[in-house]
BATORBA-761810 format. One record per atom (N, C-alpha, C): chain; atom name; residue number from 1; x, y, z. Coordinates in Angstrom, 2 decimals, padded with zeros to 5 digits. Example, Ala and Ser with C-alpha at 12.3 -4.5 7.8 and 13.67 -1.06 7.14 Angstrom:
2
[atom 'A','N',1,[013.19,-005.69,007.80]] [atom 'A','CA',1,[012.30,-004.50,007.80]] [atom 'A','C',1,[013.20,-003.30,007.80]] [atom 'A','N',2,[012.85,-002.25,007.08]] [atom 'A','CA',2,[013.67,-001.06,007.14]] [atom 'A','C',2,[012.90,000.03,007.87]] 
END
This chain:
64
[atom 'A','N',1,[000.84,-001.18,000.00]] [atom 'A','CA',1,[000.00,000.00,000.00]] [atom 'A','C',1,[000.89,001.25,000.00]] [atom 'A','N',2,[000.51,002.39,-000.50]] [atom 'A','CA',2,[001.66,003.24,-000.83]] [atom 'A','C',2,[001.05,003.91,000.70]] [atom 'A','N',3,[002.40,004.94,000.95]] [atom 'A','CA',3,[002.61,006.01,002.28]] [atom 'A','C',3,[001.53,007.17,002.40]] [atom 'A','N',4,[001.81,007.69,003.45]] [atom 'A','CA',4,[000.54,008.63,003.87]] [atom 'A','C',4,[001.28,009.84,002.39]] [atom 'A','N',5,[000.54,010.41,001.92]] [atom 'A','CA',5,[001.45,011.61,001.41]] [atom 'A','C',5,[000.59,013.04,001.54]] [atom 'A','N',6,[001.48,013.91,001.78]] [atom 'A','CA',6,[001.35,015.24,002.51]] [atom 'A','C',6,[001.06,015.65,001.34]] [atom 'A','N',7,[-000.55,016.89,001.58]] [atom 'A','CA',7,[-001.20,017.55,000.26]] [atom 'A','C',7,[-000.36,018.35,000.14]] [atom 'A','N',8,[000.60,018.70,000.93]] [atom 'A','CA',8,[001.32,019.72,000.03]] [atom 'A','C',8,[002.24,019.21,-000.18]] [atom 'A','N',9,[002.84,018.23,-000.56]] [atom 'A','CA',9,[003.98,017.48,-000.78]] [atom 'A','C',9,[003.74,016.60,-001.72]] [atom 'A','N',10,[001.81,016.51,-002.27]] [atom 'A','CA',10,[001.36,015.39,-003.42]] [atom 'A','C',10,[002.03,015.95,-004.74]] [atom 'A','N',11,[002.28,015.23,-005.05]] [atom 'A','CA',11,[003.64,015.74,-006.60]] [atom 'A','C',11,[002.47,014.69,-007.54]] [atom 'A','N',12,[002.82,015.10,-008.97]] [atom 'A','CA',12,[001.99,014.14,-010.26]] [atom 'A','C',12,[002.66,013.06,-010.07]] [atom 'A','N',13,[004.16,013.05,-009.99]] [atom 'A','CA',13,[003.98,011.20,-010.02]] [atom 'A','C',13,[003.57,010.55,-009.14]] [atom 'A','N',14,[003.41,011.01,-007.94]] [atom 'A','CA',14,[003.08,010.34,-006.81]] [atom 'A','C',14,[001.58,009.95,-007.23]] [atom 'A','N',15,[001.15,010.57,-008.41]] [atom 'A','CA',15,[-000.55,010.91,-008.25]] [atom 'A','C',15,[-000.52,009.36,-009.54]] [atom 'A','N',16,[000.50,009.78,-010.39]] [atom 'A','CA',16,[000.80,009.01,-011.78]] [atom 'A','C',16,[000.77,007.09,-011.12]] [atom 'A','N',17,[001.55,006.93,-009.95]] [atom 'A','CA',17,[001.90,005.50,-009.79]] [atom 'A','C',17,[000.59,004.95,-008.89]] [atom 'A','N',18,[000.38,005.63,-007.92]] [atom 'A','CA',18,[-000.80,005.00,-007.12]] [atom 'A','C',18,[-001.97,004.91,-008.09]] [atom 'A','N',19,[-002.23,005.89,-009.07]] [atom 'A','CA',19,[-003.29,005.68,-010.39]] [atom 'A','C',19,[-003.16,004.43,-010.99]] [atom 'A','N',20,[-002.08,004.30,-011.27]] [atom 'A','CA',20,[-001.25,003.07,-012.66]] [atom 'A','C',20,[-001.76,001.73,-011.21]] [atom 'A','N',21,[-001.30,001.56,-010.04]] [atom 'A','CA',21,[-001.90,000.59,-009.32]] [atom 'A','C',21,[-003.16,000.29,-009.31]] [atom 'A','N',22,[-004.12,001.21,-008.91]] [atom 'A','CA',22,[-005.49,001.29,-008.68]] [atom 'A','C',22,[-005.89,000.30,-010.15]] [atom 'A','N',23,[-005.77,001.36,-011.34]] [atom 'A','CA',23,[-006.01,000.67,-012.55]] [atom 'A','C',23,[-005.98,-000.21,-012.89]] [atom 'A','N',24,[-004.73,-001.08,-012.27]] [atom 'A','CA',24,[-004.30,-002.23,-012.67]] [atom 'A','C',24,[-004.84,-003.12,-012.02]] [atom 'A','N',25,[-005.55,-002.78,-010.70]] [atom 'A','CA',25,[-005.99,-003.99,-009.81]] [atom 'A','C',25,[-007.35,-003.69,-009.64]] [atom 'A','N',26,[-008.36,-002.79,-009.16]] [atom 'A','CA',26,[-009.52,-002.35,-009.89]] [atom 'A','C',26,[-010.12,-002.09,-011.53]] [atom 'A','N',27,[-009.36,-001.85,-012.25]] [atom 'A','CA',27,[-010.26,-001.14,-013.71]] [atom 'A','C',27,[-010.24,000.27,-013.67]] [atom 'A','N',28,[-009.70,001.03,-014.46]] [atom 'A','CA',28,[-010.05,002.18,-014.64]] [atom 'A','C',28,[-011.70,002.68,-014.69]] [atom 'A','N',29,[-012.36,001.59,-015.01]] [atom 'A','CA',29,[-013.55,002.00,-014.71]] [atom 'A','C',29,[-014.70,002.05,-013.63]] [atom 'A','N',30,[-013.62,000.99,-012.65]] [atom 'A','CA',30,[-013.96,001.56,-011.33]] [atom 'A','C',30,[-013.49,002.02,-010.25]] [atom 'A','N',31,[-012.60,002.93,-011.03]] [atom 'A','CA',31,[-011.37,003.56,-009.89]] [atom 'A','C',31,[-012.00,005.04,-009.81]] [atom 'A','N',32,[-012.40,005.45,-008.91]] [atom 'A','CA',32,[-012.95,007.00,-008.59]] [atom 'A','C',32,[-011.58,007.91,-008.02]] [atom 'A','N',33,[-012.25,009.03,-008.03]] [atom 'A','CA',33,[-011.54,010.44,-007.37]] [atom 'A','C',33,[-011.35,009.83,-005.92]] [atom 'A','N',34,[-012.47,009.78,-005.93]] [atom 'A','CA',34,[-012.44,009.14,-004.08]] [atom 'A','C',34,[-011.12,007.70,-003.90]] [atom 'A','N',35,[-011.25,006.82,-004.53]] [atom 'A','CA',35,[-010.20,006.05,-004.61]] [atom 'A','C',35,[-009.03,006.02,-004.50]] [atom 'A','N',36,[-008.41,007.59,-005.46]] [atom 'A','CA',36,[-007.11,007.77,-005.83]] [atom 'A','C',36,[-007.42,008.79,-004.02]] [atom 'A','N',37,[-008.01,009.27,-003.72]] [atom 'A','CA',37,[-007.68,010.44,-002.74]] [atom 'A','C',37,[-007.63,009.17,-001.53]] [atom 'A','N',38,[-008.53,008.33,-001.13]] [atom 'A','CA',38,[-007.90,007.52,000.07]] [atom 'A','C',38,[-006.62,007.05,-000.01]] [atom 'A','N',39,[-006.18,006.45,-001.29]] [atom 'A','CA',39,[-005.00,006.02,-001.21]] [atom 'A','C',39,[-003.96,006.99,-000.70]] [atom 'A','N',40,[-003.98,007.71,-001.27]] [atom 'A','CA',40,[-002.99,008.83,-001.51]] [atom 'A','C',40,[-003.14,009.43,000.32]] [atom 'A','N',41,[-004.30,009.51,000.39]] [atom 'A','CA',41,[-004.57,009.94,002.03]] [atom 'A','C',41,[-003.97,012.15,001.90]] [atom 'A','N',42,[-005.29,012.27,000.22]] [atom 'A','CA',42,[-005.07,013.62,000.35]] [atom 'A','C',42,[-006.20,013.82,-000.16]] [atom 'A','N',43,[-006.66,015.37,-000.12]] [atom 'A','CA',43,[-008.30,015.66,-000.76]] [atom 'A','C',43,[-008.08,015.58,-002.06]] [atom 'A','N',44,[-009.54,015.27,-002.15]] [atom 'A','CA',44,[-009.65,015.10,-004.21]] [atom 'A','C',44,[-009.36,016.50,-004.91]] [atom 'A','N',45,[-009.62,017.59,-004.25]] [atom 'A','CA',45,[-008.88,019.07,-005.09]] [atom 'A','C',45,[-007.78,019.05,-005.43]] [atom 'A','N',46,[-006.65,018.29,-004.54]] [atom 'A','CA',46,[-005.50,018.41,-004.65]] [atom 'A','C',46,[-005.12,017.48,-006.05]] [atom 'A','N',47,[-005.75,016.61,-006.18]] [atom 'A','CA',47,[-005.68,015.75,-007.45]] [atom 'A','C',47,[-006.13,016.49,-008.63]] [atom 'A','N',48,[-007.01,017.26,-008.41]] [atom 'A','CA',48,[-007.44,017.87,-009.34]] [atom 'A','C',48,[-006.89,018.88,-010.14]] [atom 'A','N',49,[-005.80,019.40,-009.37]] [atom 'A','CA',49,[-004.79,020.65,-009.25]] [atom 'A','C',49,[-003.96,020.13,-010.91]] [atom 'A','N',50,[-003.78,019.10,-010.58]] [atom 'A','CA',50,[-002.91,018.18,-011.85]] [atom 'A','C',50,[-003.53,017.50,-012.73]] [atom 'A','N',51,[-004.94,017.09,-012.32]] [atom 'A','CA',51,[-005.29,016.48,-013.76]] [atom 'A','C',51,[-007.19,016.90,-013.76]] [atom 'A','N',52,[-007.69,017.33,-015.14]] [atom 'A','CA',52,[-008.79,018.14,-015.10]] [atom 'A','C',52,[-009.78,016.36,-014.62]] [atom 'A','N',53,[-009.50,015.21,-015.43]] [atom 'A','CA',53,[-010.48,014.02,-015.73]] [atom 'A','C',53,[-009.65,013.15,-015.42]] [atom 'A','N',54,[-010.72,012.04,-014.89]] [atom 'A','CA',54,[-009.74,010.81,-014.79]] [atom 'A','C',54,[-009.59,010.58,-016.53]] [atom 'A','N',55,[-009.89,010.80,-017.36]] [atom 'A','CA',55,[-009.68,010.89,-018.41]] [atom 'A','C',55,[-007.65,011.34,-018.97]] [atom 'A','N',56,[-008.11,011.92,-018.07]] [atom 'A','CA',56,[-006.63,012.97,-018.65]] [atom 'A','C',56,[-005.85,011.82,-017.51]] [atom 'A','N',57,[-006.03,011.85,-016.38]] [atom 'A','CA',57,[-004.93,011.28,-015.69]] [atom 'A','C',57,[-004.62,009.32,-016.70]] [atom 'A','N',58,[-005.72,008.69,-016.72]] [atom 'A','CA',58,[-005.58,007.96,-017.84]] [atom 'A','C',58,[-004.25,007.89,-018.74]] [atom 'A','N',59,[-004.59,008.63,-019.97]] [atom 'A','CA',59,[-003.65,009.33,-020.76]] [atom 'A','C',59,[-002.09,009.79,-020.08]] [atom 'A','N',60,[-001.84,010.26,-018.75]] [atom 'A','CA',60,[-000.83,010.62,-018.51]] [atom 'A','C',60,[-000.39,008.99,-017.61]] [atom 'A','N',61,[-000.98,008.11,-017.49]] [atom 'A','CA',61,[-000.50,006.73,-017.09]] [atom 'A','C',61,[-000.28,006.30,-018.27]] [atom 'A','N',62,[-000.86,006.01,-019.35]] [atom 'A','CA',62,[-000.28,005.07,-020.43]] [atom 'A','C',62,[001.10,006.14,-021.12]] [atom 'A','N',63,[001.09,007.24,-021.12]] [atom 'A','CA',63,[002.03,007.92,-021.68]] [atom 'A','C',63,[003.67,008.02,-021.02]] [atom 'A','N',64,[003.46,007.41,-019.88]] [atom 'A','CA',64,[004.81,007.06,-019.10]] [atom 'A','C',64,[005.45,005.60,-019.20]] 
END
């Protein structure tokens, strides 16, 4: 399970790898905002800061 991470310390890749997990072991299609923000153990704004859609964050997982 990944570490607590500090909202002000949430960086995109941090946002990029716990995504690429979720995806891989749920489905992108049932991985929510809410999902990526428990993991991460930060609010969903802060995710949002970096990516408009899980759409877009998507796209920035297969593009790495």
């Amino acid at each position: 399970m990944e570490s607590r991470v500090q909202s002000n310390r949430l960086d995109r890749n941090s946002i990029l790898i716990a995504a690429r997990r979720l995806f891989q072991r749920q489905g992108f299609e049932s991985t929510t905002w809410k999902d990526l923000s428990d993991t991460l153990q930060a609010p969903e704004y802060e995710l949002l800061r970096h990516f408009e859609s899980l759409d877009d964050l998507l796209e920035a997982v297969w593009s790495e």
